[in-house]
Structure formats: structure tokens, C-alpha cells
VOPAGU-2260 file (C-alpha; in pm, 1 decimal, decimal comma):
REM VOPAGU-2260
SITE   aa  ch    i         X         Y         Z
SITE  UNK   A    0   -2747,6    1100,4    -991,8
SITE  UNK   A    1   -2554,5    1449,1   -1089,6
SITE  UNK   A    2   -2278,5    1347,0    -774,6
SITE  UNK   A    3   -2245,5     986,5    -891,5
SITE  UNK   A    4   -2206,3    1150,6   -1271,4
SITE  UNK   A    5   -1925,2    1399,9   -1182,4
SITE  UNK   A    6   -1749,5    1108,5    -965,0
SITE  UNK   A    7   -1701,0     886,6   -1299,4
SITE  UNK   A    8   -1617,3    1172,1   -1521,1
SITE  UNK   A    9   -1306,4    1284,2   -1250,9
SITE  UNK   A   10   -1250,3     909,7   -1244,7
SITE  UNK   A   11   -1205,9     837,5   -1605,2
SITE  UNK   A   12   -1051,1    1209,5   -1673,7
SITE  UNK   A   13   -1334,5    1364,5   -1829,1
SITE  UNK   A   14   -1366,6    1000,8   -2054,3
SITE  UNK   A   15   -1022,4    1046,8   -2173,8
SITE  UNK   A   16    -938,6     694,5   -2152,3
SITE  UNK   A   17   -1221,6     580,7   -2336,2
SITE  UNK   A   18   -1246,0     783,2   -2624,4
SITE  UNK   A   19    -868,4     720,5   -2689,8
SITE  UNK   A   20   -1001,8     372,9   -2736,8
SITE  UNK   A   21   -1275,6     502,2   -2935,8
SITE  UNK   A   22   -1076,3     731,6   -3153,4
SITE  UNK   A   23    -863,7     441,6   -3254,5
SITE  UNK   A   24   -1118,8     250,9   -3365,9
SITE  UNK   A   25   -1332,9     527,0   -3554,2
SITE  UNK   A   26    -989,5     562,1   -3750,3
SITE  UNK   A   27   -1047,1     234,4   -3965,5
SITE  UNK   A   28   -1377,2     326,5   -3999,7
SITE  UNK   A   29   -1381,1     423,7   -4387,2
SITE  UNK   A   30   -1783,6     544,2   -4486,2
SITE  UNK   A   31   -1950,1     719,3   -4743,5
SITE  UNK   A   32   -2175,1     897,9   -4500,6
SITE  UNK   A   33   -2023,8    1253,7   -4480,7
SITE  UNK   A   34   -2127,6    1270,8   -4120,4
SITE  UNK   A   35   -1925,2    1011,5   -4028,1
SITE  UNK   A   36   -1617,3    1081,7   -4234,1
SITE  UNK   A   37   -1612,7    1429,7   -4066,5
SITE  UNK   A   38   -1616,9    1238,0   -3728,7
SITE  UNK   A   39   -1338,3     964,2   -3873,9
SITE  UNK   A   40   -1150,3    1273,1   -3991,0
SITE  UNK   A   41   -1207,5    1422,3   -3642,6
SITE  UNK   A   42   -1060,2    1115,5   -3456,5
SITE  UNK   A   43    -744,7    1111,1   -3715,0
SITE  UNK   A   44    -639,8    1502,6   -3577,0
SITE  UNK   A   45    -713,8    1342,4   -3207,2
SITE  UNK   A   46    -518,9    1093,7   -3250,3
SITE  UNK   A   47    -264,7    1278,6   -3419,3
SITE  UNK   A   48    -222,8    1585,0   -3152,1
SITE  UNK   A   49    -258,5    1327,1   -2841,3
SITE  UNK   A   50      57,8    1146,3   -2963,9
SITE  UNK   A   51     211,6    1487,4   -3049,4
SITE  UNK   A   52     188,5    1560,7   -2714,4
SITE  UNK   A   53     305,0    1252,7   -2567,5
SITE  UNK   A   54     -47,5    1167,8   -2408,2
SITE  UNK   A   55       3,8     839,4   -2216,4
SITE  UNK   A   56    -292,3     741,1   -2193,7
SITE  UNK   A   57    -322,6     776,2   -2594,9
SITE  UNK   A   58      17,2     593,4   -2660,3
SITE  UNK   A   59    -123,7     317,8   -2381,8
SITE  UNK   A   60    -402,7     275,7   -2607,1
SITE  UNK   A   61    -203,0     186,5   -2903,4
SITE  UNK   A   62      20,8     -44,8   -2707,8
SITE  UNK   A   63    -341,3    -246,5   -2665,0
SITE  UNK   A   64    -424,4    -251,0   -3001,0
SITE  UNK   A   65    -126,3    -310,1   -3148,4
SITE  UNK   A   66     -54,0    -604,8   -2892,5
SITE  UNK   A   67    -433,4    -790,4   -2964,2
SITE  UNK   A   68    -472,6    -682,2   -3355,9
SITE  UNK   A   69    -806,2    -455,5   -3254,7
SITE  UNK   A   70    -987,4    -260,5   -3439,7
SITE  UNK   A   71    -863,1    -402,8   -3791,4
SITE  UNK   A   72    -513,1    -320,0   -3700,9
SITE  UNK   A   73    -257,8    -592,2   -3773,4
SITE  UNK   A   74    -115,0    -755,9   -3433,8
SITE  UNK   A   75     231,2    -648,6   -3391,2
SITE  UNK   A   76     374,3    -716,0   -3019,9
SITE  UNK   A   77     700,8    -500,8   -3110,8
SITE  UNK   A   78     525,8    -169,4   -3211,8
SITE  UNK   A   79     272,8    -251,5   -2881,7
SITE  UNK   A   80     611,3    -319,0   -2647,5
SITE  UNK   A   81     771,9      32,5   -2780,0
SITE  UNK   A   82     425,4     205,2   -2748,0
SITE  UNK   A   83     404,4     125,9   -2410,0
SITE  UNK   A   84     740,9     219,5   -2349,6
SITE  UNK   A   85     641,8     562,2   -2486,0
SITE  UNK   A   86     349,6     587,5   -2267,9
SITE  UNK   A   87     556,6     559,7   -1937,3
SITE  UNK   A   88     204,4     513,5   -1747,3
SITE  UNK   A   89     205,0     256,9   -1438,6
SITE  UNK   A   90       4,7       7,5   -1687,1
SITE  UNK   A   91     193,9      64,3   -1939,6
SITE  UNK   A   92     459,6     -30,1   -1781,0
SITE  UNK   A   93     330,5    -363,5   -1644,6
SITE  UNK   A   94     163,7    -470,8   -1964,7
SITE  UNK   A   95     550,2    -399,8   -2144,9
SITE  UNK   A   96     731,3    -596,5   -1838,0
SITE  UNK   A   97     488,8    -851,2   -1906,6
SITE  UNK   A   98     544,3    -926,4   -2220,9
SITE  UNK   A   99     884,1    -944,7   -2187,6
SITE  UNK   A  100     865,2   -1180,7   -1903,9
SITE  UNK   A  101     642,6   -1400,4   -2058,2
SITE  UNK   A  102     857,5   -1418,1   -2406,8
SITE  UNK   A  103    1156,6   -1454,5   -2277,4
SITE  UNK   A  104    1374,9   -1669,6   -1994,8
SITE  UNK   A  105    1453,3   -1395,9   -1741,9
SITE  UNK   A  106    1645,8   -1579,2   -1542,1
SITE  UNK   A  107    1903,8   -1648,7   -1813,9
SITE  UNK   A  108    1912,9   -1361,1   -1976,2
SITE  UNK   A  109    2008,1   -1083,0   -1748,8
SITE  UNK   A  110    1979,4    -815,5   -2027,7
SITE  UNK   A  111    1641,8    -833,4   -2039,5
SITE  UNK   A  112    1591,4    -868,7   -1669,3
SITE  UNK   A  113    1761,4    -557,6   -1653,8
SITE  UNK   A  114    1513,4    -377,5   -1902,9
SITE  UNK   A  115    1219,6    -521,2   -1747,9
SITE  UNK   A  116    1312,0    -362,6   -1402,2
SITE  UNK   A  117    1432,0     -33,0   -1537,1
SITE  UNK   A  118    1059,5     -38,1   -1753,7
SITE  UNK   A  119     882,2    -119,7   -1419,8
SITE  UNK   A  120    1094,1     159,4   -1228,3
SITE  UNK   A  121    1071,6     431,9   -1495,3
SITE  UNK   A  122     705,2     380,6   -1561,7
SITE  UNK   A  123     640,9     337,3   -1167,9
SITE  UNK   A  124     446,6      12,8   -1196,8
SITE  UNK   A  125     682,4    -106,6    -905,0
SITE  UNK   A  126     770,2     200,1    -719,7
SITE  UNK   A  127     642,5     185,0    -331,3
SITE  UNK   A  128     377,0     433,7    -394,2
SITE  UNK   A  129     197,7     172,0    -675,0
SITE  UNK   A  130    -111,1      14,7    -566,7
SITE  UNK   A  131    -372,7    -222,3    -708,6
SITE  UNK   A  132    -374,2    -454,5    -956,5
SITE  UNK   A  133     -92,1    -288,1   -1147,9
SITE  UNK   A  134     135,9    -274,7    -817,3
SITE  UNK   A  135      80,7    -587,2    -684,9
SITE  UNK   A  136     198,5    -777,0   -1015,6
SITE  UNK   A  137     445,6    -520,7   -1082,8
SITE  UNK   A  138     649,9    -602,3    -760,3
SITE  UNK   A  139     583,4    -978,9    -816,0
SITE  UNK   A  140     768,7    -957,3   -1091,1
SITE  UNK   A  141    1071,7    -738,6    -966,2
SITE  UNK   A  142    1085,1    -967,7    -659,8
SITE  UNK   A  143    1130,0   -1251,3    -908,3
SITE  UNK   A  144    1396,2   -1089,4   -1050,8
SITE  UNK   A  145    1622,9   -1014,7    -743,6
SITE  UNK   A  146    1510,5   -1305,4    -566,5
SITE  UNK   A  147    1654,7   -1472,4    -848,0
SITE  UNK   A  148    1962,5   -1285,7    -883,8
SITE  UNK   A  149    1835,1   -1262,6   -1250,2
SITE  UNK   A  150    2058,0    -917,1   -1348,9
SITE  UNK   A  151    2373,8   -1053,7   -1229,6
SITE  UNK   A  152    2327,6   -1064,3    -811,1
SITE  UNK   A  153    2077,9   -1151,4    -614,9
SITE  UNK   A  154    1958,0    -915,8    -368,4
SITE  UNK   A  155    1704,5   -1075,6    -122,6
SITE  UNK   A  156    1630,8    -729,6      96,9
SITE  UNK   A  157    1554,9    -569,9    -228,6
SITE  UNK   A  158    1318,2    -865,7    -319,7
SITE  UNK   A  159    1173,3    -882,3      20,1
SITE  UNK   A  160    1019,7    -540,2       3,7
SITE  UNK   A  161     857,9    -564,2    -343,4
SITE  UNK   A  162     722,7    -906,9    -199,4
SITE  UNK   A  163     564,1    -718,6      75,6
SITE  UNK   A  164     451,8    -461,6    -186,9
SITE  UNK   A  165     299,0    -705,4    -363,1
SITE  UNK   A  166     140,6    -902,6     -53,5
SITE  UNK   A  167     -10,9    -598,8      98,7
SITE  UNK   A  168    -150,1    -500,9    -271,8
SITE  UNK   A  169    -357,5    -900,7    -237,8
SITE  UNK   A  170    -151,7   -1081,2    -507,9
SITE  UNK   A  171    -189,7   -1409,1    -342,8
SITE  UNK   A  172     185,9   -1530,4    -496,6
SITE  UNK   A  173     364,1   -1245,1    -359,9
SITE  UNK   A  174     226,4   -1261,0     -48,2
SITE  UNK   A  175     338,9   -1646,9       2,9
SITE  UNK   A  176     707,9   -1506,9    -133,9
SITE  UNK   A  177     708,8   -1278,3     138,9
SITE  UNK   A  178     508,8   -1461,7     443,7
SITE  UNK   A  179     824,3   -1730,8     329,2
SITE  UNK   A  180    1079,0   -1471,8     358,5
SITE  UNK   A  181     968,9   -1344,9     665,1
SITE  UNK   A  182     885,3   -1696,2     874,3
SITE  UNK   A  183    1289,1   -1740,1     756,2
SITE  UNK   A  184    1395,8   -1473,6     931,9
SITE  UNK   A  185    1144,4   -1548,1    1264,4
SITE  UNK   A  186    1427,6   -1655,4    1455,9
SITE  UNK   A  187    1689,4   -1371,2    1414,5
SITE  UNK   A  188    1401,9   -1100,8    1465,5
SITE  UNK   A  189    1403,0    -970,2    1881,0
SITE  UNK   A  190    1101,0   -1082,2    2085,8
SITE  UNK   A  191     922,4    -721,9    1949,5
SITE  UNK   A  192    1003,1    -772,8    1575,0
SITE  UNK   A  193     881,6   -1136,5    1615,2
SITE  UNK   A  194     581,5   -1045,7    1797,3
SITE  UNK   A  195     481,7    -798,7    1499,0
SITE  UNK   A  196     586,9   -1068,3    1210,9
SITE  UNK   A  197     417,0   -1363,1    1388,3
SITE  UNK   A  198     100,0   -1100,2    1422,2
SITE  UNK   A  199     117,7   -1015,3     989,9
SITE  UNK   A  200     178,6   -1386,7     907,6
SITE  UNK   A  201     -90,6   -1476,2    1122,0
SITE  UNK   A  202    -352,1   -1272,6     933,2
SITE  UNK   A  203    -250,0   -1385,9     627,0
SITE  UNK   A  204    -232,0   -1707,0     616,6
SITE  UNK   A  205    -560,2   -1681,8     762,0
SITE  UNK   A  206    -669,6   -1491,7     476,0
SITE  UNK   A  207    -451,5   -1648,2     180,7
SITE  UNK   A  208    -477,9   -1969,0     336,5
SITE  UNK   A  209    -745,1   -2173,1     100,6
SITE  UNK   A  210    -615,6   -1914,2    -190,1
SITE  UNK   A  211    -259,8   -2095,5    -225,7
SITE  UNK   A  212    -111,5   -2436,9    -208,5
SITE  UNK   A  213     191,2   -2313,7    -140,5
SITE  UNK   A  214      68,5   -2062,9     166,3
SITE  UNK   A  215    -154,5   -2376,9     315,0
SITE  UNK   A  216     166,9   -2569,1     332,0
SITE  UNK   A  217     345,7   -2270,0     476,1
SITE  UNK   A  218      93,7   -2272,5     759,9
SITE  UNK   A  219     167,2   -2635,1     859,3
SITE  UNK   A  220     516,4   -2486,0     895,6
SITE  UNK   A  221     422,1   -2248,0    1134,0
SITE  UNK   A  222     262,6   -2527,3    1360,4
SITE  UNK   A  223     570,0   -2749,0    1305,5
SITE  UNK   A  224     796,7   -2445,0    1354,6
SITE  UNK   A  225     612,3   -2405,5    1711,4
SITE  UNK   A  226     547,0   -2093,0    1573,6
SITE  UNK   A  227     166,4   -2152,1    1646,3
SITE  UNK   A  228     132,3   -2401,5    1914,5
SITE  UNK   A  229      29,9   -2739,3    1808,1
SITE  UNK   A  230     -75,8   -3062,7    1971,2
SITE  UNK   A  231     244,8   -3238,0    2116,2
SITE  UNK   A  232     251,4   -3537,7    1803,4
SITE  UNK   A  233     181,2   -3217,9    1556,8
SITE  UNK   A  234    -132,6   -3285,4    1470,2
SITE  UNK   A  235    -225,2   -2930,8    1325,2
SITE  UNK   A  236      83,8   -2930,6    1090,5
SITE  UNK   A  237     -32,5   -3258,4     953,6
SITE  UNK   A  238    -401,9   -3134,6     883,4
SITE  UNK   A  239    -228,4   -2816,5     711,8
SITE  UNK   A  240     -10,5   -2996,4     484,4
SITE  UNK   A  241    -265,2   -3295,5     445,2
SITE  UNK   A  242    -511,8   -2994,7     316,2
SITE  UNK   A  243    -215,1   -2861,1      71,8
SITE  UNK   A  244    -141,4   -3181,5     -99,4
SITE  UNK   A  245    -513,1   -3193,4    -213,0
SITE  UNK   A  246    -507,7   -2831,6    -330,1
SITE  UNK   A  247    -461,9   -2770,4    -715,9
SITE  UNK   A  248    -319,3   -2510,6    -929,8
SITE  UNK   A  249     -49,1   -2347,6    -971,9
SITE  UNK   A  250     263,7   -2396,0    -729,4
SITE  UNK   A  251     528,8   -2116,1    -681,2
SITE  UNK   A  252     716,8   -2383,2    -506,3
SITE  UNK   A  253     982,4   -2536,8    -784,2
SITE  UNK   A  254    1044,9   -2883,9    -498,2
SITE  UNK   A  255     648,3   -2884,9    -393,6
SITE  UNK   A  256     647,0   -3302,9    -423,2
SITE  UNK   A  257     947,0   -3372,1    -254,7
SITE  UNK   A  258     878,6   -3100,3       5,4
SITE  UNK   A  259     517,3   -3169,7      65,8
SITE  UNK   A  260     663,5   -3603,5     142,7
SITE  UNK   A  261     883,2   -3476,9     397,4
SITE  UNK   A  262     666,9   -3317,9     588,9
SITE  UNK   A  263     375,0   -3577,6     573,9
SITE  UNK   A  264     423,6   -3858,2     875,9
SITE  UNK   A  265     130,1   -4075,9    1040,0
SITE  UNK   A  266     -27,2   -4024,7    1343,0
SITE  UNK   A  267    -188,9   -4229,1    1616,5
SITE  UNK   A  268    -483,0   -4439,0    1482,5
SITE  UNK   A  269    -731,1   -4227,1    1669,5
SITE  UNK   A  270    -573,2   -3954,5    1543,8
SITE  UNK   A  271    -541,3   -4010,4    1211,4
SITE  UNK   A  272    -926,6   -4078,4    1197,2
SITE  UNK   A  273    -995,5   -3721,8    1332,1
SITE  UNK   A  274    -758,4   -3537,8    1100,3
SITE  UNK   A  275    -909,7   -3737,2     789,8
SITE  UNK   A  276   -1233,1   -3618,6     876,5
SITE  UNK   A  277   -1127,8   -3276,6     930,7
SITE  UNK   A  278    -969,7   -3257,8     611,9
SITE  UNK   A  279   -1268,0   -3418,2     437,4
SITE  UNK   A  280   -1485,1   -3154,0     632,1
SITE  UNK   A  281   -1233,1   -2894,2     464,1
SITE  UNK   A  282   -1234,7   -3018,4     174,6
SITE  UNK   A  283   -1618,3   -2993,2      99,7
SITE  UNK   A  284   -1695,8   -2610,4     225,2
SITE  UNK   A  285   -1371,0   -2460,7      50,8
SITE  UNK   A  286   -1286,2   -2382,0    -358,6
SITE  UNK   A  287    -943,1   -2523,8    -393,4
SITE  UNK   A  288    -845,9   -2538,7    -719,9
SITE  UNK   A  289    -731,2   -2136,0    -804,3
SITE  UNK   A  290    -473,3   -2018,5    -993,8
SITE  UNK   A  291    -323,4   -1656,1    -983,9
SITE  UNK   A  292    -190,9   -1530,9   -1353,4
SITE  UNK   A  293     -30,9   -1249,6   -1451,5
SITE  UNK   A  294    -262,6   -1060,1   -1631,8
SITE  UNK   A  295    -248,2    -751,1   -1861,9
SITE  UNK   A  296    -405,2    -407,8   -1732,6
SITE  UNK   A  297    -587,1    -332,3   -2073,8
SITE  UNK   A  298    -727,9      -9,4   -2172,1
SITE  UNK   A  299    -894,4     -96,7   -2468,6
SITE  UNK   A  300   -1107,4    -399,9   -2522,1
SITE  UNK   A  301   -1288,2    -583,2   -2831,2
């Protein structure tokens, strides 16, 4: 077990990230035991030096517990935002974007849209090299943001790539902003760019499919689209979208009603018997009702 040992300690830098945690909390630990007071005094100095030296994983650590009140420390979300400003770490810079976005209307308040990009840039939560968890949301979020022309422009080709960013990271909302983005721009792509796209948008909707209302209803698009070939009275699209509108949770999609009515249109009478039953068939072997939230990368937990 040595190997598996050294693996977690150059994982977690030596346990770096957990005793910042730690030393936080041994802080507010007043005793009368003179062992422990040396040890409380001993986390104080640790404390003290990491901030000194602009540790970010020490000033990420105080942006936790100063955002959830741990530890006995009051909650106070504007000390945790400008600690994880300080920290400039990747989650750091997420869990500050976040609560930002989550505070405040983005969209109509382009100051703020502006800060939350520049906090996901300088931190690199949404620069291409990000990955995981952190990435994925990260460029979510700046997609959002020039999707929605939110600092003053839009800028779609800017918002395309974090949308891809955040597909290929498996954040199930990006990846139906982008698979959207690209089956839009299907028919102005050559015979080889389309034969690429239609080859990524195949694999995930196959994948993201029975993850997303939104993506389910994309794929009946596809099918209606002739972008996947379908029965001549569309018979494919109509089991797609019939399998969307019984999907719950969340909806990216502002017009999903109206949208979804359009699209839905009766088939033969035999027909409409065999796509009820496939979509009952559906229906009963898949989860459906899923919901993707942005979520906080926390260091320290209760």
C-alpha cells in the first residue's frame, strides 16, 4: 500500500489542502489543555505565514468558510467573494463567478458580467486548458455570458468554444448549448466539416440523450432535419420529441412549451400505436427526471 500512499500524498500536495481546512478550524478551538493550545497556537502562525505568502489554496479555504459560516466563523459572502479573488486558483475562481451569477441578473447588468468573466479568465477556471468539474461549469457560464451578449455584444464564436469546452468536460447543459450551435451551422459546413459535426453530435446525443430534455428534443431535430434518416411520415422525430415532453427537470430552453407543440403532429393509426408503445417501453427502463446545477467546488466541508 506504500505506492497507493505516495499517489494521495502527490495528489493532495503533501495534505496541504486539508490541513488548511484543518488549521482553520483548530483556530476557534480555545482549551485549557496546554497540548492543545500549543497546537491552536501552531495553526494561528500557519495560518498566518500561508496568507503571508499568498498560498491559494489557504486563501481558497477561507473563501469556504467564510461563504458557509464553518467552523464558528460568522457567514459573510463578501469577505468569502474577495478571498477567493485573492486565491486566483481555478476553484476559486468558479466558486467567486458563482456567486456572483447566482446573486445577481447578469444579463442586465453588464458590469458584473464583465467581472465574472475577467474572475473566470484571471483565475483560469475557463481558460482552454481547464478540465473537470471546475472547467466544465466555468465555460457554461462564460458561454452564457457571450451567448447572451451580457457585457455589451454578443459574440456567438466566442460562446461556441466555451460551449464545446464545457460539452467535452460532460456538463450535460453545455453540451446541448453547443450540439444546438453546431446542428445550426450543419448546413453552411462543406461535406467534410459536416461529416465530422454530424459524427460528434451523433455520439452525444447518444450519450446526453436521456440526461437532458432539451438534448432529447434536439435529437428529434436531427431526424426531422434529415440529418439522421427517418421513416418517410417522421416517425423517429415524433418518438424523440414524444420522449422529451415526458422528461422533467430543468429546461435550458426559455420557449420549451411552445417549441415542443410545434413539433408534435399525429401519425397514422398504426403508427401511432407503435410509437406509444415505444415511448412507454422508454419510459420504464430510463431515469428521466435529472437536473444539472451549478455547484460550488468546496475545499472545506462541515
Amino acid at each position: 500500500m506504500d505506492g497507493v500512499v505516495d499517489v494521495i500524498r502527490k495528489a493532495n500536495g503533501g495534505g496541504m489542502q486539508i490541513s488548511a481546512c484543518s488549521a482553520l478550524e483548530s483556530i476557534n478551538r480555545r482549551t485549557s489543555n496546554p497540548e492543545k493550545e500549543k497546537k491552536r497556537l501552531e495553526a494561528i502562525r500557519f495560518v498566518e505565514q500561508k496568507l503571508k505568502n499568498q498560498d491559494p489554496t489557504m486563501w481558497r479555504a477561507r473563501g469556504d468558510v467564510a461563504r458557509k459560516g464553518m467552523f464558528g466563523y460568522p457567514k459573510d459572502e463578501a469577505s468569502a467573494l474577495k478571498f477567493y479573488e485573492k486565491s486566483k486558483a481555478p476553484e476559486s475562481g468558479l466558486n467567486a463567478a458563482l456567486m456572483l451569477y447566482h446573486t445577481t441578473d447578469i444579463a442586465s447588468n453588464p458590469e458584473n458580467a464583465k467581472r465574472v468573466i475577467n474572475i473566470l479568465h484571471r483565475s483560469g477556471a475557463s481558460k482552454d486548458d481547464s478540465r473537470g468539474s471546475t472547467g466544465a461549469q466555468a465555460h457554461y457560464i462564460a458561454g452564457i455570458i457571450y451567448e447572451a451578449g451580457a457585457t455589451g455584444t454578443a459574440d456567438l464564436p466566442r460562446a461556441f468554444k466555451h460551449f464545446r469546452a464545457s460539452a467535452r468536460n460532460a456538463y450535460v447543459p453545455g453540451a446541448y448549448r453547443y450540439l444546438r450551435l453546431l446542428t445550426q451551422s450543419l448546413p453552411k459546413l462543406s461535406d467534410g466539416e459536416r461529416q465530422g459535426a454530424l459524427q460528434e453530435i451523433r455520439i452525444m446525443v447518444k450519450r446526453w440523450s436521456w440526461q437532458s430534455p432539451d438534448i432529447m428534443m434536439l435529437h428529434g431535430d436531427l431526424y426531422a432535419g434529415k440529418w439522421f434518416p427517418d421513416e418517410a411520415d417522421g416517425f423517429f422525430a415524433q418518438y424523440y420529441w414524444r420522449v422529451a415532453s415526458k422528461m422533467t427537470g430543468a429546461k435550458e430552453a426559455t420557449d420549451w412549451d411552445e417549441a415542443l407543440q410545434k413539433r408534435l403532429k399525429p401519425l397514422s393509426k398504426e403508427k401511432e400505436k407503435r410509437v406509444n408503445e415505444a415511448v412507454d417501453a422508454a419510459m420504464r427502463n430510463n431515469v428521466v427526471n435529472i437536473d444539472h446545477p451549478l455547484e460550488f467546488i468546496d475545499l472545506c466541508v462541515d
